[in-house]
N, C-alpha and C positions, 0 to 999 in steps of 0.2 A: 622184251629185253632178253638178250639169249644167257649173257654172264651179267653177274656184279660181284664185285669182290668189297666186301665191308670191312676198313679198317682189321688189316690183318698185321698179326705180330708173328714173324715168325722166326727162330732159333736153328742153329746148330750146337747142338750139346749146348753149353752155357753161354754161346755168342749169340747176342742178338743183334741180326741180319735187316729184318724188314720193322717199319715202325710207323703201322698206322695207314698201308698201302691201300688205296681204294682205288677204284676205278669201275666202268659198265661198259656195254657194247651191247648195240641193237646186234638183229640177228642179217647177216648178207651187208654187214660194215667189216672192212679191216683196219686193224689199232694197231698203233707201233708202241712200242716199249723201247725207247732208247736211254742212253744214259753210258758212262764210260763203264770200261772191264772192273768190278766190284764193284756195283753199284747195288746188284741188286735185282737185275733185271733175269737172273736165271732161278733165284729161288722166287720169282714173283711165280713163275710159270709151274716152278717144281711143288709149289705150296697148291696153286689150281688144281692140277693135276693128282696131287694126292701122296705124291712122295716124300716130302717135306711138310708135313700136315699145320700151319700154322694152331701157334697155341693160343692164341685172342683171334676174334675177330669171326667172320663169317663168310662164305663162299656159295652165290647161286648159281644154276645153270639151269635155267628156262624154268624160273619160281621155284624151283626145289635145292634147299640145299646138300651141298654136297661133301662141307668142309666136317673132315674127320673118315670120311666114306671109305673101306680099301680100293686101290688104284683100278682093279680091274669091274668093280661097279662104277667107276668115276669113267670108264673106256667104255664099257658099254651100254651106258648112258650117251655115247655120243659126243666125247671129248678126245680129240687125237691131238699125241705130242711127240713132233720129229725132234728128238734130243739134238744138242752141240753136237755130241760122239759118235751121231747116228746109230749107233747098235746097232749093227745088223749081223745076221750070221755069217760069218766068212766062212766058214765050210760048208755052207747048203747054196745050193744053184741059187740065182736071182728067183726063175719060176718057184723055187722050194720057201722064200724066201716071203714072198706075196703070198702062196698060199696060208703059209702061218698065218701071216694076219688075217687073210679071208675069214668072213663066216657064213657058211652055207644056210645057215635058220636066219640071219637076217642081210637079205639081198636088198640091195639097193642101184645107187647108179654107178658108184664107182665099184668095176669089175676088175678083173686081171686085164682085160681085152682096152678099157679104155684107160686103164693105166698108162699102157703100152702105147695110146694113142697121143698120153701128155707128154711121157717122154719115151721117144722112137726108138732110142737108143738100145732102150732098154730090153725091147722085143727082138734085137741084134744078138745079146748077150742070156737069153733065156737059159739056156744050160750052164754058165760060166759060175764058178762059184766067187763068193761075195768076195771073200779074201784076194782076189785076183784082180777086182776093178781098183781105177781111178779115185785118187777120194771124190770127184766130181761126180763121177757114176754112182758111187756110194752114196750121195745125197740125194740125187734121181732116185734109189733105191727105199732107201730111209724115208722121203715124202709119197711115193706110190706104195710102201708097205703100209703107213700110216694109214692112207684113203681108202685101204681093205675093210676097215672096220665101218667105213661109210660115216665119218664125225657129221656131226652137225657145225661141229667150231674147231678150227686148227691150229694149236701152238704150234709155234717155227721157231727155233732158237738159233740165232746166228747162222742162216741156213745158207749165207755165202762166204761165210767166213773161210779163206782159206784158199777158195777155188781160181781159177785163172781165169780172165776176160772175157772169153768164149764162154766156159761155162756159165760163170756169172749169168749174162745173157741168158742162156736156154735155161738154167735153172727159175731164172727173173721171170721170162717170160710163160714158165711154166704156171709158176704163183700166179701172175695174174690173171692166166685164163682161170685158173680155178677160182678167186673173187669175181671176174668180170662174164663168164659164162658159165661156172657152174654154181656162181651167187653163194660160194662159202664164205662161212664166217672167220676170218683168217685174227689171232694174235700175233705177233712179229715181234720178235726181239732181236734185233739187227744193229751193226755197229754201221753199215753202208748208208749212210743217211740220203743220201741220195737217192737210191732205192726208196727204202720207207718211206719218203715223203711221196715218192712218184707212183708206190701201190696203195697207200691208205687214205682214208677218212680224216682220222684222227689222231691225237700224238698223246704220250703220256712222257715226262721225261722222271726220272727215278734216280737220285743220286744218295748215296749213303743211306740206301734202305729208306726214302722219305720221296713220293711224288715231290717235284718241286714245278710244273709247269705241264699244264693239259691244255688243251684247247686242237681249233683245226690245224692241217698240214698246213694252211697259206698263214694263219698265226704264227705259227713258226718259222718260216721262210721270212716272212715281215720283222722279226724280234734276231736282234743281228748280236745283242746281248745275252739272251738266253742259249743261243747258240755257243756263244764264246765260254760263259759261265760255264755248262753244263757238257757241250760235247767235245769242243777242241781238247784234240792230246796233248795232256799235260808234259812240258818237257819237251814237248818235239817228237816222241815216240809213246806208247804204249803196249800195254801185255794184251798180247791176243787169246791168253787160255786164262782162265781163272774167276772168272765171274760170279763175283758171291752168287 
């Protein structure tokens, strides 16, 4: 088992956000996390990762825990998180930008070189600095900076949100090569359900900080109620920024 997350509570300032969130993932599975905009689904991943450090509860990655760890032993342990905002540096070239993340004392398979090989684009734009691409190319950016670090396991938060159809696609297609031939362990927090079902395993769905529905991708396809419950926008429209 590569993650388990045991019953985590986790807080901002005096809000309590998450209640009691569990979940596991084999290692070379990808899990979805869906659920509407506050649910839940961004401080599930910020609590893993270490930013949001839940205050109950427990967090492992590959038997050791991690929950309470600072973020940059939680990275180099082997856990990569492409945030919502992407972060990335808008004033240092793409190349400037990958090297940050690289680390020369621990090589692995993902390099600069087959960065460039997942998304093409990118090896186009090697000089260009960050502030000057497309938010689409900024997320190509944002998941080949992440793969510098060589994860074992990769959070993705809403990593299509926003983009345009075309990207969609090459981004889409980017993720899956990395589940489907380079056998990463992919998290996904995704509002594109369509997607997620079509790259993952498994589903976890998360509503008001409280798992309310796990099982496989074809459970969920099959449950035409837990869909409606759970992920239809409420209203007719929803907020695409803001996700507890």
């Amino acid at each position: 088992m590569i993650l388990k997350v045991e019953d985590i509570h986790t807080f901002y300032g005096t809000s309590h956000i998450l209640f009691g969130v569990s979940l596991h993932m084999e290692e070379g599975e990808a899990l979805a996390l869906l659920g509407r905009n506050g649910a839940g689904k961004t401080t599930t991943l910020r609590s893993i990762m270490g930013l949001t450090p839940p205050r109950d509860g427990r967090i492992y990655f590959l038997e050791k825990e991690i929950s309470g760890l600072p973020v940059h032993l939680i990275s180099r342990m082997g856990v990569g998180l492409v945030p919502e905002n992407r972060m990335i540096f808008p004033d240092l070239t793409v190349m400037e930008n990958l090297m940050i993340g690289a680390n020369p004392k621990k090589p692995g398979k993902f390099t600069i070189e087959s960065a460039f090989e997942i998304f093409p684009r990118l090896r186009d734009m090697s000089n260009r600095p960050g502030g000057l691409m497309s938010g689409g190319e900024q997320q190509m950016l944002a998941v080949a900076r992440t793969l510098m670090i060589n994860p074992r396991i990769l959070l993705l938060d809403e990593p299509l949100e926003g983009l345009s159809p075309i990207v969609v696609r090459e981004v889409g297609n980017a993720i899956k090569r990395l589940k489907n031939e380079s056998k990463l362990s992919i998290l996904l927090s995704e509002q594109n359900v369509g997607f997620a079902l079509e790259l993952c395993d498994r589903v976890y769905i998360v509503d008001k900080g409280e798992i309310k529905f796990q099982g496989s991708t074809d459970e969920l396809r099959d449950n035409l109620e837990v869909q409606h419950r759970f992920l239809a926008v409420e209203g007719g429209r929803g907020r695409r920024r803001g996700d507890a």
